[in-house]
C-alpha positions in Angstrom: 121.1 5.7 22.8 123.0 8.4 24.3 122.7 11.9 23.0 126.7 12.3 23.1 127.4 9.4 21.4 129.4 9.7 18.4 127.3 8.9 15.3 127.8 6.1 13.6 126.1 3.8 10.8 124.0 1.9 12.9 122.8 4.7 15.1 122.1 6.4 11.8 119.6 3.6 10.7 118.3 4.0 14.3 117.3 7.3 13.7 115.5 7.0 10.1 113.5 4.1 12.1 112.6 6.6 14.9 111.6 9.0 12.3 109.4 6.8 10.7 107.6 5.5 14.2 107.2 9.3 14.7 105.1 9.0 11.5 102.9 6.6 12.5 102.4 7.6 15.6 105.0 5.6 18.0 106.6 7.7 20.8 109.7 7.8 20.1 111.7 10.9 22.4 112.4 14.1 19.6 116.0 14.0 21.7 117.0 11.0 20.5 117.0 12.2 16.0 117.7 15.6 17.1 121.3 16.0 15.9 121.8 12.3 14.2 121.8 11.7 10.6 122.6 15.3 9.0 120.4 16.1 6.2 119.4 12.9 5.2 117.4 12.8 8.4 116.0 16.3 8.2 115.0 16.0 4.7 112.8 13.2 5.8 111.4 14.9 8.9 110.4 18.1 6.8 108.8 15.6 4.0 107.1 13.9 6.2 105.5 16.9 8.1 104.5 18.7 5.0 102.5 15.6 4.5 101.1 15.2 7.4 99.7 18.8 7.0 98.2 18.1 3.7 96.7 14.7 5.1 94.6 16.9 7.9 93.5 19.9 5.7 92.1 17.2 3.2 90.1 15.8 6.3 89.0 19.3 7.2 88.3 20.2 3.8 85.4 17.1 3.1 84.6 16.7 6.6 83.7 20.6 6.0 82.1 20.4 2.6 79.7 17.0 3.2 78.7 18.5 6.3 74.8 19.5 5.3 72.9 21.6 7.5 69.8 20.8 9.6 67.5 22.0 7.0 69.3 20.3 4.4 69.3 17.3 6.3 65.5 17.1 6.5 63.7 18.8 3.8 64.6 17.5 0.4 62.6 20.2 -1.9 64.1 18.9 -5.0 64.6 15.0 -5.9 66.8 16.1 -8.3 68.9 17.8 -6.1 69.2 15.0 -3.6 70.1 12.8 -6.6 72.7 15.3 -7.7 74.3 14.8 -4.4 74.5 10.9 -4.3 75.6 11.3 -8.3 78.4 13.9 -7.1 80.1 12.0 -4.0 78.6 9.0 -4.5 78.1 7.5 -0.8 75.5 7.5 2.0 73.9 10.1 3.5 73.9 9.2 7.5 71.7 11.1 9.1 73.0 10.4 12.8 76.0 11.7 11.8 75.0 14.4 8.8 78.0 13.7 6.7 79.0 11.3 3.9 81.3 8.9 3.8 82.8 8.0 0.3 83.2 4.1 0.4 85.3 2.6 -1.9 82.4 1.5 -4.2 78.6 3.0 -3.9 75.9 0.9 -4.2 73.9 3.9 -5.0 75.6 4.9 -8.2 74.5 1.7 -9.8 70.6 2.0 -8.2 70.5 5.5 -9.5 71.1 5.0 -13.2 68.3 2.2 -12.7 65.6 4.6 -11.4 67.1 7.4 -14.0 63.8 7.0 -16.0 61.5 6.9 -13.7 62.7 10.0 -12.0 62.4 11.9 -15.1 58.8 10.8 -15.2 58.2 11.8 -11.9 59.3 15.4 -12.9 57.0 15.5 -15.8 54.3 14.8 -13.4 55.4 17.0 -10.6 52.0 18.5 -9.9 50.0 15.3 -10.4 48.3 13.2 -7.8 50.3 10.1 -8.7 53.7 11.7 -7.7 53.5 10.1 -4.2 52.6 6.9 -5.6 55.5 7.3 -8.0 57.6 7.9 -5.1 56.8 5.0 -3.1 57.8 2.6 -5.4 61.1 4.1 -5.9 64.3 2.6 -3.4 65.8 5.5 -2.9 66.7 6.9 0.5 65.2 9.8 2.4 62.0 8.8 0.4 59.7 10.2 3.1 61.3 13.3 3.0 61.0 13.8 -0.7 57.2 12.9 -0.9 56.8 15.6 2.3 59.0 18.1 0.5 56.9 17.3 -2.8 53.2 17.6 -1.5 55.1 21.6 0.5 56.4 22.3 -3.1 52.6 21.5 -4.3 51.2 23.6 -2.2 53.0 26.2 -2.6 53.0 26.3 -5.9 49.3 26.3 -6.6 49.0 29.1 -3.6 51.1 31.0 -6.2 48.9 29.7 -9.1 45.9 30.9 -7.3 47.3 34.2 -6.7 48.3 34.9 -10.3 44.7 34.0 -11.2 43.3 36.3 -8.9 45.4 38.8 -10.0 44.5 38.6 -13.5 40.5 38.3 -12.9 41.4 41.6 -10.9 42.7 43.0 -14.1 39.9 41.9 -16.1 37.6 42.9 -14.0 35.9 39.5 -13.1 34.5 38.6 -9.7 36.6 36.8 -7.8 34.3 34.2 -5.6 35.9 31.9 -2.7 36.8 28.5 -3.6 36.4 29.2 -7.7 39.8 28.8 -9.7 41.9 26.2 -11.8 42.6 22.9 -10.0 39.1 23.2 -8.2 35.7 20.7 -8.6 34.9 19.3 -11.8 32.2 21.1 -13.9 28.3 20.3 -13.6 27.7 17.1 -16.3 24.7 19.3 -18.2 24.8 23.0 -19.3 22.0 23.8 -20.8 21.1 27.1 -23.0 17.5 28.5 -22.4 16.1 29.6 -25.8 13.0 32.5 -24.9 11.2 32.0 -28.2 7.9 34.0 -27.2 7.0 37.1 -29.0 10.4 37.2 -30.9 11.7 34.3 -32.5 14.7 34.9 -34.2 14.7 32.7 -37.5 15.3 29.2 -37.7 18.2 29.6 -40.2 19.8 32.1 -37.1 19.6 29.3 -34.4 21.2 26.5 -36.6 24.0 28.7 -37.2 24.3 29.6 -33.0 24.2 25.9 -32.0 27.8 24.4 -33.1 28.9 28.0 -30.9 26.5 26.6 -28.1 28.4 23.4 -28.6 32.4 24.7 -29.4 31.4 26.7 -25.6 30.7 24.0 -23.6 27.2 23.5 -24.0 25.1 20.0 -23.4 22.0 20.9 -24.6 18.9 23.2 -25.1 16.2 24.4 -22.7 13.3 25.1 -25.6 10.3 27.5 -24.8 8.5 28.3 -27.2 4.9 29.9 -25.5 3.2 30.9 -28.3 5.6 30.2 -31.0 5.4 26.8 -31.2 2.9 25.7 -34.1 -0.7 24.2 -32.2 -2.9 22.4 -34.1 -6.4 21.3 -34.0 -8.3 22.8 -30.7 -5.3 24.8 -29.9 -4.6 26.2 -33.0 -5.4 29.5 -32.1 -2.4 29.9 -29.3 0.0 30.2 -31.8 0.6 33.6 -32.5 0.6 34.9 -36.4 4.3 34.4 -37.1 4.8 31.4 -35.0 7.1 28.4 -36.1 6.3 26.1 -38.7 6.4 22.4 -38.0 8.8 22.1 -40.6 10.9 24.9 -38.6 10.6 23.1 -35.0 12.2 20.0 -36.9 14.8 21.7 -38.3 15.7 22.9 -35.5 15.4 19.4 -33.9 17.6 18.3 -36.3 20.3 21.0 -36.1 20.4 20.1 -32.3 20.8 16.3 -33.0 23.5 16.9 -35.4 26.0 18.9 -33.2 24.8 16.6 -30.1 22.9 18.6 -28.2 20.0 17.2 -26.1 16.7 19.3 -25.7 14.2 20.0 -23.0 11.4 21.7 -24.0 9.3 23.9 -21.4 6.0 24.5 -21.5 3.9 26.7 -18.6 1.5 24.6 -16.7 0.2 26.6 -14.1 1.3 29.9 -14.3 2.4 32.2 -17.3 -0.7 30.9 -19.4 -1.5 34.8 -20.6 -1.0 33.3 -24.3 -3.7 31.0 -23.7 -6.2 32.5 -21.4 -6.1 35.9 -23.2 -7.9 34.4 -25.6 -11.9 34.3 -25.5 -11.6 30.1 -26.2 -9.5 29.8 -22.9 -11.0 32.5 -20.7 -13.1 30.1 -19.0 -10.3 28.6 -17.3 -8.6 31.1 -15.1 -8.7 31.2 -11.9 -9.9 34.7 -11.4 -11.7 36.5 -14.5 -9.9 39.7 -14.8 -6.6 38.3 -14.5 -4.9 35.4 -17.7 -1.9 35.0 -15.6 -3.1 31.5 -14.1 -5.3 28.2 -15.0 -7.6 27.0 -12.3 -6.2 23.8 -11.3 -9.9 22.8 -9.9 -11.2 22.2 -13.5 -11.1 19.2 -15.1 -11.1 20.9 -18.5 -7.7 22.9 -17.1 -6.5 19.1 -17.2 -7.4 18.5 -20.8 -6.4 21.7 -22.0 -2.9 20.9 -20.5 -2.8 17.5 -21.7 -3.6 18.2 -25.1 -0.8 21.1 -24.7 1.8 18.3 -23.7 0.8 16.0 -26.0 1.3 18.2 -29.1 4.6 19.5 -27.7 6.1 16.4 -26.6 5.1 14.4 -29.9 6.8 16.4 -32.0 10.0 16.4 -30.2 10.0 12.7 -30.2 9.2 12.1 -33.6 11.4 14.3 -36.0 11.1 13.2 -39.6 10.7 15.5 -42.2 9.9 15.6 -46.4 12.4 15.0 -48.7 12.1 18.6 -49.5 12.6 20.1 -46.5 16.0 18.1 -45.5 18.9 19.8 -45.3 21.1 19.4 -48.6 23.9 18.0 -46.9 21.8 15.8 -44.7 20.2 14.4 -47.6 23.8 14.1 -49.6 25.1 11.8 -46.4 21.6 10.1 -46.2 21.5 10.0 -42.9 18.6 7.8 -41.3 16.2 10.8 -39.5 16.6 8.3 -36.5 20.3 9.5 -36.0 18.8 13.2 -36.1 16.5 12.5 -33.4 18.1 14.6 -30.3 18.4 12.9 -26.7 15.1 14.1 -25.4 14.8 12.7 -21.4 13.6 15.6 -19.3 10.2 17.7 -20.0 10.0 21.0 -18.0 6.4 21.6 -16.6 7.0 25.2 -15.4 4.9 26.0 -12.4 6.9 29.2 -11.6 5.0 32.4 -9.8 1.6 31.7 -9.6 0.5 34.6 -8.3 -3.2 33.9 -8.6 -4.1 30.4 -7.0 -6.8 29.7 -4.2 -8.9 32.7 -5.2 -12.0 31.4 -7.2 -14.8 29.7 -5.8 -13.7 26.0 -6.2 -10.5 26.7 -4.8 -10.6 28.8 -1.8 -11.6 26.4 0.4 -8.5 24.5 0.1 -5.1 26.1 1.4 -2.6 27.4 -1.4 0.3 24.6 0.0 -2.2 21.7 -1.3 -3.5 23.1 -4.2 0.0 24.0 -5.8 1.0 20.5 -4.5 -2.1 18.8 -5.9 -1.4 20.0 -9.4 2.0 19.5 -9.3 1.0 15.8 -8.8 -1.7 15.6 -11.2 0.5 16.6 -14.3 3.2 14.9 -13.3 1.1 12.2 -13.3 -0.2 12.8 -16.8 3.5 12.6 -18.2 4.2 9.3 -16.5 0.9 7.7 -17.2 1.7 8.7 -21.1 5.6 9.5 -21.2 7.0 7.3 -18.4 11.0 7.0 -19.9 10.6 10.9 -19.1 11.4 12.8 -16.1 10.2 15.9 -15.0 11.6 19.4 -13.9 9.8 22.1 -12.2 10.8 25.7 -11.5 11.3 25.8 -7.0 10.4 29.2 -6.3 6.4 28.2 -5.3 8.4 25.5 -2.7 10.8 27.5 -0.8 8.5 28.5 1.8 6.9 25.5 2.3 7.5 22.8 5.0 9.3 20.4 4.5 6.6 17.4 6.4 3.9 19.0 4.1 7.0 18.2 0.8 7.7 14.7 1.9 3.8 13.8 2.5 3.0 15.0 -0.7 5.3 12.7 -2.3 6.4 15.1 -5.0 10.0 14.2 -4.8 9.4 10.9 -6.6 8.0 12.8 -9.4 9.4 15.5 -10.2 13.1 17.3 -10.0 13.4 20.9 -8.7 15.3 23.5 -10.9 16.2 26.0 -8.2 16.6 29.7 -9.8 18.4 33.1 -8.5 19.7 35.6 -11.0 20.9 37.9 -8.6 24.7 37.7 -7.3 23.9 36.8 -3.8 22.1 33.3 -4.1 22.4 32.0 -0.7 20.2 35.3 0.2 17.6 34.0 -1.5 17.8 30.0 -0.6 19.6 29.9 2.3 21.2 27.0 3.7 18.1 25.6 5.4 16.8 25.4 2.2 18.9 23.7 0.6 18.7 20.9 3.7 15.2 20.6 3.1 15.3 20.3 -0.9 17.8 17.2 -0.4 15.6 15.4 2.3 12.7 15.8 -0.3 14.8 15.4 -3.9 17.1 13.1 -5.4 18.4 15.8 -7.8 17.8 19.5 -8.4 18.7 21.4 -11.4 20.7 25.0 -11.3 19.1 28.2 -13.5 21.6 30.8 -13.4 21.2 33.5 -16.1 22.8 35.6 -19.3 20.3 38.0 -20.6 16.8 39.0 -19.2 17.3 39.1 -15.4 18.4 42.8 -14.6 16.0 45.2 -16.3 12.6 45.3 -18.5 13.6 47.5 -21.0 17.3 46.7 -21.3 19.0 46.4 -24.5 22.4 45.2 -23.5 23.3 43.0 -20.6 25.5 43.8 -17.6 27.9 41.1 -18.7 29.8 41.7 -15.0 26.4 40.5 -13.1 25.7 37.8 -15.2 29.1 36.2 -14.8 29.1 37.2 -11.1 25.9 35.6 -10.6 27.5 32.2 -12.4 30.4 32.1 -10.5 28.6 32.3 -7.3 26.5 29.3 -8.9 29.3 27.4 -9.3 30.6 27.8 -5.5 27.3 26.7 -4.3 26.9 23.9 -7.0 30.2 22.7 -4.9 29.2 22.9 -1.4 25.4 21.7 -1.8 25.4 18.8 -4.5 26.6 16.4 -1.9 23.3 16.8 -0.1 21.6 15.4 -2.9 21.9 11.6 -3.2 22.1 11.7 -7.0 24.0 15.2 -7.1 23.0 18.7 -8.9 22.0 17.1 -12.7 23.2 20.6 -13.6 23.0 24.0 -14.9 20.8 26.3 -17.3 21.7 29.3 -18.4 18.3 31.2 -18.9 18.1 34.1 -21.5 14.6 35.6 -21.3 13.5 37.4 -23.9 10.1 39.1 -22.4 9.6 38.9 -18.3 6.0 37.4 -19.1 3.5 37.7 -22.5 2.7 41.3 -21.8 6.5 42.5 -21.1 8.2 44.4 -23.7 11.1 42.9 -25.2 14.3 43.1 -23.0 17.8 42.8 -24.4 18.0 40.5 -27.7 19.5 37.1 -28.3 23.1 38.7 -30.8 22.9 41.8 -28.3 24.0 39.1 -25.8 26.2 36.5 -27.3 29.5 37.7 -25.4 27.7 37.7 -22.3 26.4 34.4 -23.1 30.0 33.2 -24.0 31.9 34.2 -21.0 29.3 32.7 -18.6 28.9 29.4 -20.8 32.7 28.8 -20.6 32.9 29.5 -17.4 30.4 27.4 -16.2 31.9 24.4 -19.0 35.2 24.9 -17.2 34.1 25.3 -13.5 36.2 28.8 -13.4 36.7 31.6 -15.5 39.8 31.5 -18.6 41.9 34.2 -18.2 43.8 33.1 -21.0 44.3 34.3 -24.7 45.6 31.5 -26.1 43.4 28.5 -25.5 40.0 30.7 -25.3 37.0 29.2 -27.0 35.5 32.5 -26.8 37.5 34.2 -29.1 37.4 31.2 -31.8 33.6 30.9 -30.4 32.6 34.6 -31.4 35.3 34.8 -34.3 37.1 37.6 -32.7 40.9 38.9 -33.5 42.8 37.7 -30.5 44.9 40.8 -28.6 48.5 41.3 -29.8 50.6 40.3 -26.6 51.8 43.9 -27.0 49.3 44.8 -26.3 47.9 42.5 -23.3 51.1 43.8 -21.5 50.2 47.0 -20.5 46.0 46.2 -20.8 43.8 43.0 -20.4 42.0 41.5 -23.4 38.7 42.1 -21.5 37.6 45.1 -18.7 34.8 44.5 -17.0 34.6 46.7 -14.4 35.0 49.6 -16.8 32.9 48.2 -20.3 30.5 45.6 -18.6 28.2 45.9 -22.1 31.4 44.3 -23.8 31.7 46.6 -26.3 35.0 45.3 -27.1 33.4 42.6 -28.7 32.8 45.0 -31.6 34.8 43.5 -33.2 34.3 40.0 -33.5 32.2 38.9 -36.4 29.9 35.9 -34.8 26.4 35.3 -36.3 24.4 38.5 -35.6 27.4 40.7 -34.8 25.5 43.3 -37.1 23.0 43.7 -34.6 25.2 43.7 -31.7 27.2 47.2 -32.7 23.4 48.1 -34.1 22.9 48.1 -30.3 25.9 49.8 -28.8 25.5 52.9 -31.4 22.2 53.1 -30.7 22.7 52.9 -26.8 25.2 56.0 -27.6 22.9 58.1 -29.3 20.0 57.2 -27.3 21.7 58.2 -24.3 22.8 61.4 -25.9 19.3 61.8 -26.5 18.3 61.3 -23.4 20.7 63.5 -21.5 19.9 66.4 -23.7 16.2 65.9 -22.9 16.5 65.7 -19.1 19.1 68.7 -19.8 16.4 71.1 -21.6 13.5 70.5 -19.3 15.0 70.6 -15.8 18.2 72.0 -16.5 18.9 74.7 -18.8 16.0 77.9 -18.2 14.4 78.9 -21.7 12.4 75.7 -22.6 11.2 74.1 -19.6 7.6 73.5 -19.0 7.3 77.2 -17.6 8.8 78.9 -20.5 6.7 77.0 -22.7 3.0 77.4 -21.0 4.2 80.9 -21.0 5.3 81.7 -24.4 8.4 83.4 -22.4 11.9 82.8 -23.7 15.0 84.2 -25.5 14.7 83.5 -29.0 18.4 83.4 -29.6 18.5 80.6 -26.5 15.5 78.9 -28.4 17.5 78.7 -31.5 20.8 77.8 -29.9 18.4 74.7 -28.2 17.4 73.4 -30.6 19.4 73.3 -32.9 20.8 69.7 -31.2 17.7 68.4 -31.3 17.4 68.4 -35.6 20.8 66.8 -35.1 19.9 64.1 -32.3 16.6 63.6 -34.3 18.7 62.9 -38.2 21.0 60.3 -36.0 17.9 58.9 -34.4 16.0 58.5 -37.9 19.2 57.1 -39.9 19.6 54.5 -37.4 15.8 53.6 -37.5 16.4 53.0 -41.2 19.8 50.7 -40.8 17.7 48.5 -38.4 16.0 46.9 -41.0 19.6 46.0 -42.5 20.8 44.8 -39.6 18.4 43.3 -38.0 16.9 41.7 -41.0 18.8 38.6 -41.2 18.1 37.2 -37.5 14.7 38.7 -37.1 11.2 39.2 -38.7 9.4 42.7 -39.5 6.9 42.4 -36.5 9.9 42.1 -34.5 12.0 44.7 -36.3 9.2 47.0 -36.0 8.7 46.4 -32.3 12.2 47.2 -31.7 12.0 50.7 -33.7 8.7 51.6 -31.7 10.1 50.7 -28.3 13.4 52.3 -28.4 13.7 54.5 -31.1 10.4 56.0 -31.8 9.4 58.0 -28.2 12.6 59.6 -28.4 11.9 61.2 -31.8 8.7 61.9 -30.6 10.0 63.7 -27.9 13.0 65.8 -30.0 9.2 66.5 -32.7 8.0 68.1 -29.6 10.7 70.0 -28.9 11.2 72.0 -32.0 7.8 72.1 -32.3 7.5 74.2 -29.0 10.7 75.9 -29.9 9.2 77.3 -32.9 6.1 78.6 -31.6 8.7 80.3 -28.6 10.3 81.9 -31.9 7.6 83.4 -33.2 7.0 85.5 -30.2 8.6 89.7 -30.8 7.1 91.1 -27.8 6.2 89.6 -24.1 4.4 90.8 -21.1 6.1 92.5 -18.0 6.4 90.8 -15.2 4.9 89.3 -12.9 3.3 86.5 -15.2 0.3 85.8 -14.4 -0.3 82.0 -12.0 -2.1 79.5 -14.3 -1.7 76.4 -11.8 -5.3 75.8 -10.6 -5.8 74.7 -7.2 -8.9 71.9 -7.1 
């Protein structure tokens, strides 16, 4: 058609056809519409157009928007946001060409609803070790992808976890020890609590009420020695000491234990730490060096039946538990339950056999080397207890093994009879059993046993534990408990927590079994748990110890506990557990004593009108004097009032003797000393007139 050709109807249809093939892509020439059809034709031209604009900015606009980036594209940290994705455009995800294409009807839409369920369950267990398996059995894409994403997220997470915990046992003040935290190895299977009866025994009423605490902390059992409290009969009557334990108490005790379900392990010294029994003049005979009760002399057959007998008494009550109708405990005897159910699980006898320092000295045993004779009698008691007791097994303290070899262990056959119960109190253990050690325990031993401690390992004369060492010194248990039981072909059986009450028979008393109950508590749960709580909420110390948990307020701008500035707890003040009296007893007394003390040191090698010069020379300012000792009536009224509250205090838990003891070791030499004092300071007062100087040199030379 010519552009000069007049326009008529049939060229005008002509052009509304080229205008449409122009549409749709034909290729038409623009001349040939350019001035046909008037308005009509233009009006179409310009609607179509428009559309055709619209038409590409809606494909720019999705191809735009579904286009995800590379990291999109290949890690998926959220399932649910992958989901939300296939839920909002409802198509396939094509990784080739990283866009989606919204088909007519998704097959997805449908497969989703389906797995809606189990998708919420796999949020709810987003942290758990089935979420992979959870994921594999769902058909959804980019599965891979979402498990990879999942196990990142995990990690990540718990590295988060971790260091939030490690902040907070920075702000309590708690070690922090490598490998130790929540999510970590499961506990040991048996925690033990070592009850040091000798030369104190608290009352039997006291224990029953401490052993549902033992229990609510995580404890599996008892480690009982009793030395020379336990009640001896017959030819060993005389080892008991005057205010031992009555049968009747041992049972109850027995009992008690049974009822909460605690196992026992009773301990008795066979070797070593015999000064109850060969202090005596009816056991002298058998030591093995005359001036010294410390140890037996394993060469003598009657050390054997002196042992034996020792055993035999011990272990037979333990096993048989019955007691009188009058001696039953009311409630017991209410629910008559059969004594058989109040029997405690009793499988493990400790034979001691710790420090001999005496052995291989006396005539009989010189000749042989130290190596066989510990070995030998080792073997021999062990022996005893199968021959008589053969469901039992046997647990010996290690330190007498360490520096043997490990030929001389293995020929000796001791690791079929008995189990090791390694023991380090101080915070460093593998200084102490080093990793060689440790190889040559588990090429000798099935098992070993752990004896960490909670009381009685840092000083002689301490009254209050350092609660920081103590949990230190568990923590670093726990690490190695991970890393070494899978020498042992049977595992670490598990842990005791030794309290020792007296560092052998002739040892003053250290710190006392209330004094230490928050110690014991944090290192019990700790070791239950396999890492320290730094929680308020779900604490079984604070129900444990009955103690007023911390107002959040408070907790925001200070921790519940502070170690590393009040390592003697004394924030447990104010919990009200059984023996809590005697535990503030303690602290104010550690106050004024140190007060006391302080003032002392101050007077004599501090201050210059009543030291030791002053006084041999009668030379001093009476108005010093005066002003000096004037604290020491006060120190001394503090010191003498709380010598009289002990008695309150004290009096529930303990008896006289050991009330007494307590007074005369700790509170008596310092009033002593403040009687000295202002006895001196009043003969300096009396003095009007003094010599001039130089005074004469009384120091002889010899």
């Amino acid at each position: 058609m010519l552009v000069n050709e007049p326009i008529r109807p049939d060229n005008c249809n002509k052009a509304r056809r080229a205008t449409l093939h122009l549409f749709i892509g034909m290729q038409y020439p623009r001349a040939v519409v350019r001035k046909s059809c008037g308005r009509q034709t233009m009006l179409i031209l310009s609607s179509a157009s428009i559309f055709l604009i619209c038409v590409w900015a809606l494909i720019a606009f999705y191809t735009t928007e579904t286009r995800p980036t590379t990291r999109e594209a290949t890690s998926h940290q959220s399932l649910n946001k992958d989901t939300d994705i296939y839920a909002k455009y409802g198509g396939i995800y094509n990784k080739n060409g990283v866009k989606y294409v919204p088909p007519t009807r998704s097959p997805y839409i449908s497969s989703l609803s389906r797995y809606k369920d189990q998708l919420k369950y796999l949020d709810t267990s987003f942290f758990s070790k089935d979420s992979e398996k959870i994921l594999k059995t769902l058909d959804v894409p980019f599965r891979d992808e979402m498990i990879l994403g999942r196990e990142a997220e995990r990690i990540r997470h718990s590295a988060e976890l971790q260091r939030q915990y490690e902040h907070e046992l920075q702000r309590l003040g708690v070690p922090i020890i490598a490998g130790i935290g929540r999510g970590g190895h499961a506990p040991p299977n048996q925690r033990l609590v070592h009850l040091d009866l000798k030369g104190a025994p608290p009352k039997i009423s006291y224990l029953k009420r401490l052993l549902p605490i033992f229990k609510s902390l995580g404890a599996t059992g008892l480690l009982l020695e009793y030395e020379d409290m336990f009640p001896y009969s017959s030819s060993l009557r005389n080892l008991s000491a005057k205010n031992a334990y009555s049968t009747t108490d041992v049972k109850e005790l027995l009992h008690a234990a049974a009822a909460v379900g605690l196992s026992v392990m009773p301990l008795i010294q066979t070797f070593a730490h015999l000064e109850f029994a060969l202090k005596l003049p009816d056991f002298q005979h058998l030591r093995e060096v005359p001036e010294s009760p410390q140890s037996i002399c394993p060469s003598l057959n009657a050390s054997l039946v002196f042992i034996e007998e020792m055993m035999a008494q011990v272990v037979d009550m333990h096993q048989t538990t019955s007691l009188p109708t009058t001696s039953r405990d009311p409630l017991v005897q209410m629910m008559d339950i059969d004594d058989d159910l109040l029997t405690p699980n009793f499988t493990h006898l400790h034979i001691g056999c710790d420090e001999v320092f005496r052995m291989g000295e006396c005539p009989r045993c010189k000749s042989r080397g130290t190596d066989e004779l510990f070995l030998s009698h080792v073997r021999t008691v062990a022996n005893i207890v199968k021959r008589r007791w053969p469901h039992l097994k046997i647990v010996i303290w290690d330190d007498m093994l360490r520096r043997m070899h490990t030929n001389d262990l293995q020929k000796s056959g001791i690791g079929d009879l008995v189990e090791p119960m390694i023991w380090v109190y101080a915070e460093d253990v593998y200084r102490f059993i080093p990793s060689q050690t440790w190889e040559k325990y588990a090429s000798v031993f099935r098992t070993a046993w752990i004896a960490s401690s909670f009381k009685g390992a840092h000083g002689e004369q301490l009254i209050i534990p350092p609660a920081r060492r103590h949990l230190e010194n568990n923590l670093a248990w726990l690490a190695v408990f991970q890393s070494e039981g899978a020498r042992f072909s049977q595992g670490i059986s598990g842990f005791a927590l030794t309290g020792w009450q007296r560092y052998d028979h002739f040892a003053v008393l250290c710190e006392l079994l209330p004094v230490s109950m928050p110690s014991l508590a944090i290192c019990l749960s700790t070791v239950a748990k396999g890492y320290f709580n730094v929680e308020v909420g779900n604490n079984a110390i604070f129900s444990a110890l009955t103690c007023p948990e911390p107002a959040s307020e408070r907790l925001i701008h200070r921790p519940w506990m502070e170690l590393h500035q009040d390592s003697k707890l004394s924030s447990f003040s104010k919990c009200m557990f059984p023996g809590s009296p005697i535990f503030r007893f303690v602290h104010h007394l550690t106050a004024v004593t140190s007060e006391t003390r302080e003032y002392i040191d101050s007077l004599k090698y501090k201050r210059g009108w009543m030291t030791e010069y002053n006084i041999r020379h009668n030379f001093s300012s009476p108005i010093r004097v005066d002003e000096l000792t004037a604290d020491a009536m006060r120190l001394k009224n503090s010191l003498d009032t709380l010598a009289n509250n002990a008695n309150e205090a004290m009096h529930d838990v303990y008896d006289k003797w050991t009330i007494k003891e307590f007074i005369e070791l700790h509170i008596k030499p310092l009033m002593d000393e403040l009687n000295d004092i202002e006895k001196k300071g009043s003969i300096l007062s009396q003095f009007k007139v003094w010599p001039r100087r130089p005074l004469p040199y009384q120091l002889e030379r010899k």
